[in-house]
N, C-alpha and C positions, 0 to 999 in steps of 0.2 A: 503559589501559581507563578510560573516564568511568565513577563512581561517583556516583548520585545520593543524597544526605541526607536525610535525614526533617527537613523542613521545613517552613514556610509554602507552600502553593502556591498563593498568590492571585496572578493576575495582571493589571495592568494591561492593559484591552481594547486600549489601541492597542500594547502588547507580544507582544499573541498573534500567533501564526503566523496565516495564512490558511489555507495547505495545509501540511498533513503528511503523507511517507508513511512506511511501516512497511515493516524487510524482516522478514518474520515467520518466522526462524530457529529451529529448535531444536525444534520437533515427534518426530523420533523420537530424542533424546538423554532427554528428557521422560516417552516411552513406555516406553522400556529401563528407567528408574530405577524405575519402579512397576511392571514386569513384563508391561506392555501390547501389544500389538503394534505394529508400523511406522501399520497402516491408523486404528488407536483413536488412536494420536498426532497420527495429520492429519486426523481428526474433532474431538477435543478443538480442535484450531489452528481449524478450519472453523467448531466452532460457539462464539468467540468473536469472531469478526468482528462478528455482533448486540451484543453490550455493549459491546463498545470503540467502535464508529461510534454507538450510540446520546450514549454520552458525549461522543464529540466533538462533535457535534452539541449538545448540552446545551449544552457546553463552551467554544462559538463559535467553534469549524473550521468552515468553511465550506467546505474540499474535504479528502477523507482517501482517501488512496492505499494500499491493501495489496498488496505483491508477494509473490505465493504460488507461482506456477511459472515456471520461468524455462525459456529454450529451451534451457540446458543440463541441465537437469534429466532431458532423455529419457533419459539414459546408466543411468542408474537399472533395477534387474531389473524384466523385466516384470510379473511375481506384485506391486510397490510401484507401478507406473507404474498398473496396472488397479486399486488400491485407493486412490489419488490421482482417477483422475478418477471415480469411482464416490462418495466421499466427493466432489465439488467438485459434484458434478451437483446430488446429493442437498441441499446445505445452500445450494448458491446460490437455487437456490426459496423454504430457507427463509428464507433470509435477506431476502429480496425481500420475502416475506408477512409478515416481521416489523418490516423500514423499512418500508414505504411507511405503515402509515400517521404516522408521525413525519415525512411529508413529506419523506426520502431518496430521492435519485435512487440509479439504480447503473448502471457504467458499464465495461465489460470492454477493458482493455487489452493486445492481444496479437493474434499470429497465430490464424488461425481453421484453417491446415494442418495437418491430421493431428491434427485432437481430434475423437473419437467423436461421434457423433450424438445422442447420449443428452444429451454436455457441450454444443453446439450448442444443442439442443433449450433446455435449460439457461440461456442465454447469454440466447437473442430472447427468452426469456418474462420473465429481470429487466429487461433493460433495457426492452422493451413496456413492460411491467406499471408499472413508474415512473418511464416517459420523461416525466411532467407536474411531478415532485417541483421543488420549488426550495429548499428552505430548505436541505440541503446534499448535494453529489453523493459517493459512496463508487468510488472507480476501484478497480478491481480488477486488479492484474497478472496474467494466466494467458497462458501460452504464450507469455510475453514475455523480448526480450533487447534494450538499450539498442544494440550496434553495428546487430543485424538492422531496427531501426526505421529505423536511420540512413541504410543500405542501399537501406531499402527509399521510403523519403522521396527521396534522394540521386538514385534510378532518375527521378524525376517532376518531379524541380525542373528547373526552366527559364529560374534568376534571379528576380530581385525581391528579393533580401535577406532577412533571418533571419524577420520576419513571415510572408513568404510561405514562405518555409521551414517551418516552423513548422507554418503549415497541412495542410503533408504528413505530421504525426505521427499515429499512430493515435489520439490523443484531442487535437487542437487546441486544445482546449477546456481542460485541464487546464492550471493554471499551474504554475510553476516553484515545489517545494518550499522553503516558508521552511523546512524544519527534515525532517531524515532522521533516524529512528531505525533501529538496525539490534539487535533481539534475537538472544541466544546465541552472544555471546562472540567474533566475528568479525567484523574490524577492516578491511572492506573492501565497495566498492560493490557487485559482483561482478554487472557490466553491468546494474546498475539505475538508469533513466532518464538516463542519458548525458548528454544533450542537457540535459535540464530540473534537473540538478544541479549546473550549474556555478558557484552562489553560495548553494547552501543550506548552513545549517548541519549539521552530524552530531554523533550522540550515539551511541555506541556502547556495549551493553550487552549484562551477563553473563545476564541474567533470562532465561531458556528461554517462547518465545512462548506457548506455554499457560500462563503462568505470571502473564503482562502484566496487570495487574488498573486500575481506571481512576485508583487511586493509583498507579501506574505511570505513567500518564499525564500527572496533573494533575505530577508532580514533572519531566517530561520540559518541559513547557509552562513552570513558573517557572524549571528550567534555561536555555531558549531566552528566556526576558525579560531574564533577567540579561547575555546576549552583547552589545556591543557588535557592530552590521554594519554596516561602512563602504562594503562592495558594489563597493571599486576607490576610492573618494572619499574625503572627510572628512567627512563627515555621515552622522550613526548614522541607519541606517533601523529600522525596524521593521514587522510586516506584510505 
């Protein structure tokens, strides 16, 4: 398990990541230790997605990915699966109403099959509402699973090579994370972005995601300055 230090976290601009994503781990581990429910633990998760993207944004990310439901996640009892997406309905508005005006896009990554109308309704109105945003886009994993992307990209390709491949991903647009963080203490992708992770770095941490504060952050970001990425080559990249 990486352990981050309490240190300087300044980092050199052309050492920062571009894109980061989060798998944001650990919401009802979080809820149990203070007594809360399964649904107050994936609201607490839901309404820190606002200060962590505002930070990175601050912070000079220019694209921030959070993976919040994954398509294995359905397995889950129904009484949690109907306070997951009740809690995602509710905060993805808010969270829409409280980027845009920071000039955040937002951007849902995932199947659209079999999420309620409520979460739909949910979905068109962040991305509407700050389809004009440029200064940084926030992806949002919901209803996502890295082989079903692959799948389902894989059904539509017809040649051209990894570019045009590429194009068949549900957000084309998103580039290939320089740096994965994974909260709450598990040490694996667990079919997060498949495809678009094949040379990012990983930091894997014990911190319970409601927990992630933007010191959290800024020490995950001078972690990822210090890597040498040779990317296959001999020449350190960065960015």
């Amino acid at each position: 398990m990486h352990e981050l230090t309490d240190q300087s976290t300044s980092v050199e601009a052309d050492r920062l990541p571009r894109t980061v994503a989060i798998m944001t781990d650990g919401h009802s581990r979080w809820a149990r230790t203070r007594g809360l429910s399964i649904e107050e633990g994936h609201a607490a998760g839901a309404a820190l997605a606002i200060p962590r993207a505002r930070d990175a944004c601050e912070l000079g990310i220019e694209q921030l990915a959070l993976y919040c439901f994954s398509t294995e996640n359905w397995t889950r009892s129904a009484a949690e699966l109907d306070g997951i997406m009740r809690v995602f309905a509710h905060h993805l508005v808010r969270t829409a109403e409280a980027l845009d005006p920071f000039d955040i896009r937002i951007r849902i990554v995932g199947s659209r099959a079999g999420l309620p109308q409520t979460v739909l309704d949910a979905v068109d109105l962040a991305e509407t509402s700050t389809a004009d945003n440029s200064r940084m886009t926030l992806f949002v994993g919901f209803n996502y699973g890295g082989r079903q992307e692959l799948l389902d990209a894989a059904q539509r390709y017809d040649g051209g090579g990894e570019q045009a491949f590429q194009q068949l991903l549900y957000a084309p647009d998103m580039r290939d994370p320089d740096l994965i963080i994974r909260t709450g203490g598990e040490r694996r992708l667990s079919n997060c972005f498949l495809w678009q992770s094949s040379y990012s770095e990983l930091l894997f941490l014990e911190e319970l995601w409601p927990d992630f504060s933007r010191r959290s952050l800024e020490m995950a970001l001078a972690d990822y300055g210090k890597r040498e990425r040779r990317l296959g080559g001999r020449t350190v990249a960065h960015g």
